[in-house]
C-alpha positions in Angstrom: 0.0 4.4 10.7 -2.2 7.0 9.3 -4.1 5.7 6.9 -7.8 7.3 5.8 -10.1 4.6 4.4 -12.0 5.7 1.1 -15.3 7.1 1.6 -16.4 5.3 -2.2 -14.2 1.6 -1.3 -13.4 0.5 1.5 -10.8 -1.7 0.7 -9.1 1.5 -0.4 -6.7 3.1 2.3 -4.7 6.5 2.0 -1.7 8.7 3.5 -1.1 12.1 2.1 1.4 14.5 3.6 3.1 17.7 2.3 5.6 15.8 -0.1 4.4 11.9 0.0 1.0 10.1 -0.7 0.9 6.2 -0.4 -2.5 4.0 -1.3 -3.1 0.5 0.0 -5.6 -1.6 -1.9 -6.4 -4.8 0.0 -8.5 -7.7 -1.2 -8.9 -10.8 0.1 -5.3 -11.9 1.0 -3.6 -9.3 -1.4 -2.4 -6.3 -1.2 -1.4 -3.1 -3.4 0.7 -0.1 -3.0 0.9 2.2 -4.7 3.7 5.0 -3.9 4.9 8.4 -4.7 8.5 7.2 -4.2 9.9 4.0 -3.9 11.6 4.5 -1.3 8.1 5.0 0.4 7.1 2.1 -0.5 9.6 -0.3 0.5 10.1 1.0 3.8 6.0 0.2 4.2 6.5 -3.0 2.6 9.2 -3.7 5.2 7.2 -2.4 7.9 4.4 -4.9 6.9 6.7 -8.0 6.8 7.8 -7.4 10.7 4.5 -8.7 11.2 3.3 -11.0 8.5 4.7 -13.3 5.8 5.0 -11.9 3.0 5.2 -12.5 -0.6 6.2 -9.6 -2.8 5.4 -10.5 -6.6 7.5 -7.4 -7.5 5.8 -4.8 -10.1 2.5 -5.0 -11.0 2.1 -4.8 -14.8 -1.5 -5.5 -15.0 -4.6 -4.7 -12.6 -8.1 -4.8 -13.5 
């Protein structure tokens, strides 16, 4: 799919091209993502649940 994994966390995966990025934080059995558009995201969240069950807790307001 073109993800990069991060050099300093390796949980942390990344796709950059000319006018989108999109970040995937994974740990344990969660996920983040992290979009410059929405519509990006959605269509990776989509993507996702074609192949697993998936729960989608909608926004994330907090994250430590």
């Amino acid at each position: 799919m073109g993800f990069s994994s991060s050099k300093s966390d390796h949980s942390l995966f990344t796709r950059f091209n000319a006018i989108e990025t999109l970040f995937i934080l994974i740990y344990v059995d969660d996920i983040l993502v992290i979009g410059s558009s929405q519509l990006l995201m959605q269509s990776f969240i989509k993507h996702l649940s074609t192949n697993f069950a998936l729960k989608d807790l909608e926004p994330l307001h907090y994250f430590l």
